[in-house]
Structure formats: C-alpha cells, structure tokens
C-alpha positions as CSV (number, residue, x, y, z in Angstrom):
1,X,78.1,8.8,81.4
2,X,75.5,11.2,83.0
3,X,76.4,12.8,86.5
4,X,74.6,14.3,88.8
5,X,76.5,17.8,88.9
6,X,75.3,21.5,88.2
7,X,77.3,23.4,85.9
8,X,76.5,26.2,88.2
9,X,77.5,25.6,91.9
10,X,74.5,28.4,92.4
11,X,71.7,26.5,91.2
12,X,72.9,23.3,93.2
13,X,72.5,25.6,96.1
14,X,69.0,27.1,94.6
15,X,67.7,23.6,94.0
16,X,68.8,22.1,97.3
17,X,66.9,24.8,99.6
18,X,63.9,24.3,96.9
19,X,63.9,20.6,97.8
20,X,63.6,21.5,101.7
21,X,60.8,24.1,100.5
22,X,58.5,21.5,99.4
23,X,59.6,18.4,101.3
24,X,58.6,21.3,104.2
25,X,55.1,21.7,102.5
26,X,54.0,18.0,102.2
27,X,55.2,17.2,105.9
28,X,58.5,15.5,104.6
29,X,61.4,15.7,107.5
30,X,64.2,16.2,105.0
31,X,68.0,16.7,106.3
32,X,71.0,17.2,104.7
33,X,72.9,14.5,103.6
34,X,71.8,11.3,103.4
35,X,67.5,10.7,103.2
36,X,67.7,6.9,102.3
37,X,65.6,6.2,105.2
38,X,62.5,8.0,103.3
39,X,60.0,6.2,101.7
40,X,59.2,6.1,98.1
41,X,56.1,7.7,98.6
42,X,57.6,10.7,100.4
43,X,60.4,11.2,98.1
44,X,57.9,11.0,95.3
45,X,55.4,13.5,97.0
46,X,58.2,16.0,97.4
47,X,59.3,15.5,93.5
48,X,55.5,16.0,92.9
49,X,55.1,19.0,94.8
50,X,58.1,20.9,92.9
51,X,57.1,19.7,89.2
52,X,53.6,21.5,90.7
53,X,55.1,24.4,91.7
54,X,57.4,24.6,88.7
55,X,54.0,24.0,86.7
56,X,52.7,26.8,88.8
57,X,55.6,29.3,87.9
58,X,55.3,29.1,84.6
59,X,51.3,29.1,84.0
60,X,51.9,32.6,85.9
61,X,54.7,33.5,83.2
62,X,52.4,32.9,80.5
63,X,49.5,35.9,81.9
C-alpha cells in the first residue's frame, strides 16, 4: 500500500515550503494544515506552477 511519507523528514519540510512558494506565486491562500476548502482549479494551478518550475530547474541544469 503506497503512503504518503518522505523517507527524509528534510525534504517533507523542503517540499512543504515549495508548495507555499508557488501557491504564493499564483495567488493561492495556502495554510497549513487542512486546504480542503480549495478548489480544484487552485490546487491544480499550484501543482502546475511547481512541475513548471521543476521543468525550469532542470532545463537550466542541462546549459
């Protein structure tokens, strides 16, 4: 059964204040805890802004 746990507490910690990052960028009120009162169109816009990023980071990698 899959779970939704880090193997690394750090990069639970590193992913959670990525999150905020974007959902901060797009105009996405984010809090910690509980965000069930989002849409899916703002969760889905903050998922699409980190894949872009990530994208982003690694394009620059490649130079």
């Amino acid at each position: 059964m899959a779970t939704n746990n880090s193997t690394v507490p750090e990069a639970r910690a590193a992913l959670d204040r990525f999150k905020m990052e974007a959902a901060s960028e797009v105009g996405v009120n984010l809090k910690q805890g509980y965000n069930g009162d989002l849409t899916s169109k703002q969760n889905g816009s903050v998922g699409g802004q980190m894949v872009k990023k990530m994208i982003q980071k690694y394009e620059e990698g490649m130079r």
